[in-house]
C-alpha positions in Angstrom: 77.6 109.6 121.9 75.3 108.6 118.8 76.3 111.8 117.2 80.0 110.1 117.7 79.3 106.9 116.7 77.3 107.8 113.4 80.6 110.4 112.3 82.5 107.0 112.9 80.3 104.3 110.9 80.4 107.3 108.0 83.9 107.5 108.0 84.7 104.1 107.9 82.1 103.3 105.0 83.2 106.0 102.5 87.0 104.9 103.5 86.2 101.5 102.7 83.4 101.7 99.8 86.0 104.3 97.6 88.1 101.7 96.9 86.3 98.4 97.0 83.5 97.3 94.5 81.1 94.7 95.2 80.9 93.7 91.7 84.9 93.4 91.3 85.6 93.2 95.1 89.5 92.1 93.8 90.0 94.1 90.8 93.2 96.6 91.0 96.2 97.5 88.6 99.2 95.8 89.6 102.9 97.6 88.6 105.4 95.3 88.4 108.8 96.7 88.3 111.4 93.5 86.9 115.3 94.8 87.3 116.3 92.8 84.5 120.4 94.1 84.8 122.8 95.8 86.4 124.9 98.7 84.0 127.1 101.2 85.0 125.7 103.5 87.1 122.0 101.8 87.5 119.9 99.5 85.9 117.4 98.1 83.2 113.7 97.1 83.8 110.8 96.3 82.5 107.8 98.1 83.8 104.6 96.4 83.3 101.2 97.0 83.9 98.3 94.5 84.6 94.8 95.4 85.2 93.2 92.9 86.9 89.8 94.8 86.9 87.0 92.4 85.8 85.3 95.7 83.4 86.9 98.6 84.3 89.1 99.9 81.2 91.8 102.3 80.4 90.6 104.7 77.4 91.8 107.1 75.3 94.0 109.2 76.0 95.4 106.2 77.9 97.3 105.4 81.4 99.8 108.0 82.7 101.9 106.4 85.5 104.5 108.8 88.1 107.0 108.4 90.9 109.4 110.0 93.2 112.7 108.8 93.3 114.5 107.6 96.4 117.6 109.4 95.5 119.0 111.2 92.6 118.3 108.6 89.9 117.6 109.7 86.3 115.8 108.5 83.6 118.5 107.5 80.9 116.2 105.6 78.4 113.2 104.0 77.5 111.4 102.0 75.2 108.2 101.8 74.9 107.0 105.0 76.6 107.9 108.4 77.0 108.1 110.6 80.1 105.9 114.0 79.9 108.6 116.3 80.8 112.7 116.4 80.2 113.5 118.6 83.5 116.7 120.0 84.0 119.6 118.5 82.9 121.3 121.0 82.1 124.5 119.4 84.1 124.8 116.5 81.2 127.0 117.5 78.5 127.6 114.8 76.7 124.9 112.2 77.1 121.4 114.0 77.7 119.3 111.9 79.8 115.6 110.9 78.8 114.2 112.8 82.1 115.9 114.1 84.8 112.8 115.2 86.5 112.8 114.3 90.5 108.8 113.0 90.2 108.6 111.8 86.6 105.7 110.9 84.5 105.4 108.4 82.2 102.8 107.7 79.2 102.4 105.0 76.5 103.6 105.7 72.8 100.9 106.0 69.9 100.5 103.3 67.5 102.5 103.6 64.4 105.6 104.3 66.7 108.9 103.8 65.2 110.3 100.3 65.4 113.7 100.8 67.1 111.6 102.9 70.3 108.7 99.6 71.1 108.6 97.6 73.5 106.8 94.4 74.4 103.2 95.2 75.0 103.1 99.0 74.2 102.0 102.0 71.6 98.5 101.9 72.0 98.4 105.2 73.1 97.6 103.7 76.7 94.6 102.2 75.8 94.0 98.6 78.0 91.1 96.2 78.0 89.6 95.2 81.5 90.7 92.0 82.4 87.4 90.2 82.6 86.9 91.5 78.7 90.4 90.5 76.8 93.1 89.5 79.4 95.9 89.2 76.4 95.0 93.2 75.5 94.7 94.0 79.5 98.8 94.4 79.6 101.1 97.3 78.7 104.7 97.2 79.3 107.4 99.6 78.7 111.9 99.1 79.3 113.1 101.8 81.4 117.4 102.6 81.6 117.6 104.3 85.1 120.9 106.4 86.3 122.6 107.5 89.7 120.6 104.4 91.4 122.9 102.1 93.0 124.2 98.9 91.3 123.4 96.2 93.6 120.3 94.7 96.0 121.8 96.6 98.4 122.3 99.9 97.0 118.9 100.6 94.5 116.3 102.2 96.7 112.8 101.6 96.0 111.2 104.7 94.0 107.9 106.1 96.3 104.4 107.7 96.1 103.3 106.1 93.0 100.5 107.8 91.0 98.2 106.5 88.3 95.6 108.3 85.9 93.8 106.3 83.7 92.9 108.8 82.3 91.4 111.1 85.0 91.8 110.7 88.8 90.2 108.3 90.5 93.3 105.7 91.1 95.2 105.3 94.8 98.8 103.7 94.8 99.7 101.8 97.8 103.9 101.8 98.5 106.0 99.2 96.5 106.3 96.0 98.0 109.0 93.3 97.3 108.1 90.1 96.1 110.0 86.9 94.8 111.6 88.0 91.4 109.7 87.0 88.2 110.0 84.8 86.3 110.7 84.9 82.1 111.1 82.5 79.1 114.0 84.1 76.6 112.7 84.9 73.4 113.2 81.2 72.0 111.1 79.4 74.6 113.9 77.3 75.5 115.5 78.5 78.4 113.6 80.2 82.0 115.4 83.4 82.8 114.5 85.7 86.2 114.6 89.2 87.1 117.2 90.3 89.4 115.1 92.4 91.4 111.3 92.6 91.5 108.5 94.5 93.4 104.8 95.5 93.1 102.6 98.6 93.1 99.3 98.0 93.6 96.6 100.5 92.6 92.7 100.3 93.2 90.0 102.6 91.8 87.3 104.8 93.7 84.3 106.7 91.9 83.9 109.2 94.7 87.9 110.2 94.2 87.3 110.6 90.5 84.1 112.6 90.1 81.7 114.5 92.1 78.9 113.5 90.3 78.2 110.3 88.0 78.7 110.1 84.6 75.8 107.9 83.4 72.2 107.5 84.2 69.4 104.8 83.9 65.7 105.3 82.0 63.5 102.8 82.2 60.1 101.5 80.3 57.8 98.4 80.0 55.5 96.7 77.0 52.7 97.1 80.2 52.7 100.7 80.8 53.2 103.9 78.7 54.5 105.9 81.2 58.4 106.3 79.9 60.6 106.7 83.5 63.6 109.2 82.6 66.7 109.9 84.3 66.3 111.9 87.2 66.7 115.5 86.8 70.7 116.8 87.2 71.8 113.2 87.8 75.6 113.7 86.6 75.3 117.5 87.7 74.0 120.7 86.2 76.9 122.9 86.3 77.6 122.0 82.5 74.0 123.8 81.9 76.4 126.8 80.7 78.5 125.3 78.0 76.0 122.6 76.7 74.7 123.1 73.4 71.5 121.8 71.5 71.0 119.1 68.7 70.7 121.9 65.8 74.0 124.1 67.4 75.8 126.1 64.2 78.9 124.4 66.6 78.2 121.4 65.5 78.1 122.2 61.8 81.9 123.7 62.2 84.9 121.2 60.8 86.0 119.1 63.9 90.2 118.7 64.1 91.3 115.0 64.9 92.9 116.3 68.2 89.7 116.6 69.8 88.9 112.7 69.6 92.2 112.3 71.0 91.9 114.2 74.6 89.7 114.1 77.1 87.6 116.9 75.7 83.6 117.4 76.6 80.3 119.0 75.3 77.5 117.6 76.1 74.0 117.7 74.7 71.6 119.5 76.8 69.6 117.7 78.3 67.5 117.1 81.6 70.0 114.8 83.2 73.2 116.3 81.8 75.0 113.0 82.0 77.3 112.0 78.8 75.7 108.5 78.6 72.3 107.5 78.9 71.5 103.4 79.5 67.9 102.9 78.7 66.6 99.3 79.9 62.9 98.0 78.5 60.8 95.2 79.1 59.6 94.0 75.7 57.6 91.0 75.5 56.5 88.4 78.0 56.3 85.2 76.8 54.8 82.2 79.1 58.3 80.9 80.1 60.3 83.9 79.0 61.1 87.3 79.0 62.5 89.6 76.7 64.2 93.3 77.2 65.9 96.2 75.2 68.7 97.8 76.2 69.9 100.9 74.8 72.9 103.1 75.0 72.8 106.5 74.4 76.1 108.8 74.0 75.6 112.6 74.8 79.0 114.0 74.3 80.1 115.2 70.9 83.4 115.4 71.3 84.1 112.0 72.6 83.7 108.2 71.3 83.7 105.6 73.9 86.1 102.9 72.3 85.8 99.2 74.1 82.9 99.9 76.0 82.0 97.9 78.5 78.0 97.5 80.4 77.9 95.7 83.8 73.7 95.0 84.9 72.7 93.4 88.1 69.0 91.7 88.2 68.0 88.8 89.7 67.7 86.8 86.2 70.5 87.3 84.9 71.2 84.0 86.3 69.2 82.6 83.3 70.4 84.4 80.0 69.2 82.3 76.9 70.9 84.5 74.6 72.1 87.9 73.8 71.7 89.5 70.2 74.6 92.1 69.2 76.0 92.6 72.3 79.1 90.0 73.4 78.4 88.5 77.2 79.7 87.5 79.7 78.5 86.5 83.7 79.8 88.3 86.8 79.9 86.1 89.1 82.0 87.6 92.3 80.7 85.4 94.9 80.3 81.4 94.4 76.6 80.9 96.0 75.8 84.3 93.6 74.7 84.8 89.5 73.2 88.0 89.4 75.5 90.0 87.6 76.2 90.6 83.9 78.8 92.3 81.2 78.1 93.3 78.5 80.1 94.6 75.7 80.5 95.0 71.6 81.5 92.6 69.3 85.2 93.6 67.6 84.8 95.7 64.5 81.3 96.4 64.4 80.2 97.6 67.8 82.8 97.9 70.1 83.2 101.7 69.7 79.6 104.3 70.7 80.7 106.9 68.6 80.2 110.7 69.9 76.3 112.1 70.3 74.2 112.2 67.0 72.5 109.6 64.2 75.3 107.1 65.4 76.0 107.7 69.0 73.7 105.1 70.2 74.1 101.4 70.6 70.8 98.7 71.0 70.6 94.8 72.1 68.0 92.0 73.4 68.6 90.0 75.7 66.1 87.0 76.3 65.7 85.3 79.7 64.6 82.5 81.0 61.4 82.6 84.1 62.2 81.4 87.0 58.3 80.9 88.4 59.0 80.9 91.7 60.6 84.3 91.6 59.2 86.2 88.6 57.3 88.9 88.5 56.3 92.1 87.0 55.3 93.8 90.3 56.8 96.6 92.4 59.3 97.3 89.5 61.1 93.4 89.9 61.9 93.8 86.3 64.3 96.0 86.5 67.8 96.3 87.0 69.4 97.0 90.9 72.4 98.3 89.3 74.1 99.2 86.5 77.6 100.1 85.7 78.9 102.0 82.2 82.7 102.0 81.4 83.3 100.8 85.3 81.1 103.6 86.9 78.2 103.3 88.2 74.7 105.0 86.5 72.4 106.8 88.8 68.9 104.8 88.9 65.9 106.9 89.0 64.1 106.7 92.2 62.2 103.3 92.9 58.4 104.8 92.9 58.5 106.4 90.0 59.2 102.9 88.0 56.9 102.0 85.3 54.0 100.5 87.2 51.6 97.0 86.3 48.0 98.4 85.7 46.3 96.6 88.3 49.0 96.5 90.7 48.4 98.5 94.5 50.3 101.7 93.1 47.9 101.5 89.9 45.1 101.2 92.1 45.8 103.6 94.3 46.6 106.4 91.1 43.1 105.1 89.7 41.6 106.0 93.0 43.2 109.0 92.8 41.6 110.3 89.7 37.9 109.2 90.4 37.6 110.9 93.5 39.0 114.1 91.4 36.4 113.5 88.9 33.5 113.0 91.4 35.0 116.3 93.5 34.9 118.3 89.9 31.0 116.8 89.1 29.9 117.7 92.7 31.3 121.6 92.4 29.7 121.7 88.3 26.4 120.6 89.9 26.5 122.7 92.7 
């Protein structure tokens, strides 16, 4: 029976912890799907997509958004976006649709697309901003002319199994729902205008769906002890030990094409940890009613820059942030009675992109904080973080007794102990 109700609890916690986030317990990507007019033999719509996640991002090489159709319908046109594969439609003579693939998929343009094929809030190549870091950049949009769907409220059948990448796996669509039809302002801003038809796909994120392993670990060291506390050994996975190259690789030297900073391409660095990025947290200075720490970001991957980056650190203290130097900040704060959480993220044009592993693939900051007396404290490893989160995924902490100790504190003790009684041991056996 325990054996039972354990297999139970485990079920329902993994169920329920791959899609929800404490930090962002609301965040998700919203489709909205506007029918903004009836033509011939379908319709016109604007697709748009929101995502409401507080520092989760889209990065290159962007969002890539599918469907299956209800019916028959076609893709005639869009604008905006472009769909991944024609299909057959070899029955069209005349007119050739855009896509007349039964599941179609569906990708932002790149910047620089021509003028007469944008849309709204498109080309940029997919890219979107988390919500809680630029809401005006965390929308993309694209006008889609769909065929063979029914003219009418009647007739159009809502399109089913919606998928999202963004870029990898990781996203769950729930079914589209109908909801009161938006709202719009024409062009002018003088008249209010409203979709004929509207409804909503909602999407929400899980780590365990998108990756076996993490992709981003946590090292940590104090002013107070010299002991430097990596990341713990395989902590995003070792089976990359095979195609990982060293710092002074002949690879490296060989002329890089531009298409590899374009995909989704990796080779790492070899290293203990084998993780792509490396956040290394320090505690500086201790002043008498303030504290001070370094953080440090470290990218491993040489094919790959990490373009609107975003940090997310939960400690205690971060309640009381004086001020941050070269990082941009902002509080997390999910739950009303609770301040603990920070983002963090660089300042536009001159460190909002880690470039790939080398001189420049590594980002630093301070951040100062203010004591609360009745909390602080440097013991049993208080001073450092309880969580931290790179590009919306969490980093694997190393294990809480190997964190940088205080000198005199019961661990320190207890290590000093240690080595007298090995001392006195290797005196007794020289004398004897």
């Amino acid at each position: 029976m325990r054996f039972l109700i354990f297999i139970v609890l485990f079920f329902v916690i993994f169920s329920c912890s791959g899609a929800y986030d404490p930090l962002d317990p609301t965040g998700n990507v919203t489709v909205k799907w506007d029918i903004m007019s009836w033509t011939a033999d379908g319709y016109v719509a604007i697709v748009t997509l929101f995502n409401f996640q507080t520092f989760r991002h889209f990065m290159k090489p962007g969002w890539t958004i599918g469907w299956t159709w209800a019916k028959k319908e076609i893709i005639w046109s869009i604008n905006g976006a472009q769909a991944v594969e024609q299909g057959d439609c070899s029955k069209f003579k005349a007119n050739i649709p855009h896509s007349c693939k039964r599941s179609p998929a569906v990708v932002d343009l790149l910047p620089g697309a021509p003028f007469n094929q944008q849309f709204g809030n498109c080309c940029k190549g997919g890219v979107v901003a988390a919500w809680g870091q630029d809401p005006s950049a965390a929308v993309s949009q694209f006008q889609i002319t769909v065929g063979l769907s029914g003219t009418s409220n009647k007739t159009v059948k809502l399109p089913k199994s919606f998928t999202l990448l963004g870029p990898g796996p990781g996203y769950t669509c729930g079914p589209p729902k109908m909801v009161p039809s938006t709202k719009f302002l024409t062009p002018d801003g003088l008249r209010r205008t409203q979709a004929l038809l509207t409804w909503n796909v909602t999407c929400t994120y899980s780590q365990f769906m998108a990756r076996k392993n993490p992709s981003c670990c946590v090292s940590l060291s104090s002013f107070y002890n010299q002991i430097l506390t990596p990341c713990p050994t395989c902590a995003c996975g070792c089976q990359n030990n095979g195609t990982c190259v060293n710092g002074d690789s002949r690879i490296l030297q060989l002329p890089v094409g531009n298409t590899t900073r374009k995909d989704n391409s990796s080779l790492l660095q070899c290293t203990h940890h084998m993780c792509p990025v490396r956040v290394h947290w320090h505690v500086k200075v201790n002043y008498k009613e303030y504290w001070r720490v370094k953080i440090a970001i470290t990218n491993f991957n040489y094919m790959k820059n990490f373009s609107t980056w975003t940090l997310v650190v939960q400690h205690p203290n971060l309640n009381n942030v004086t001020q941050v130097f070269s990082f941009e900040y902002k509080p997390l704060i999910a739950y009303d009675s609770i301040n603990d959480t920070a983002m963090f993220y660089g300042m536009k044009n001159y460190n909002d992109e880690l470039m790939e592993a080398g001189p420049l693939g590594n980002l630093q900051s301070e951040v100062l904080l203010q004591k609360n007396q009745n909390t602080f404290t440097f013991k049993q490893g208080w001073a450092f973080p309880r969580k931290v989160y790179f590009n919306g995924d969490e980093c694997m902490l190393p294990p809480p007794d190997t964190y940088p100790f205080l000198p005199n504190s019961a661990h320190g003790s207890s290590h000093f102990f240690s080595m007298l009684i090995s001392t006195l041991i290797f005196l007794l056996t020289y004398i004897w």
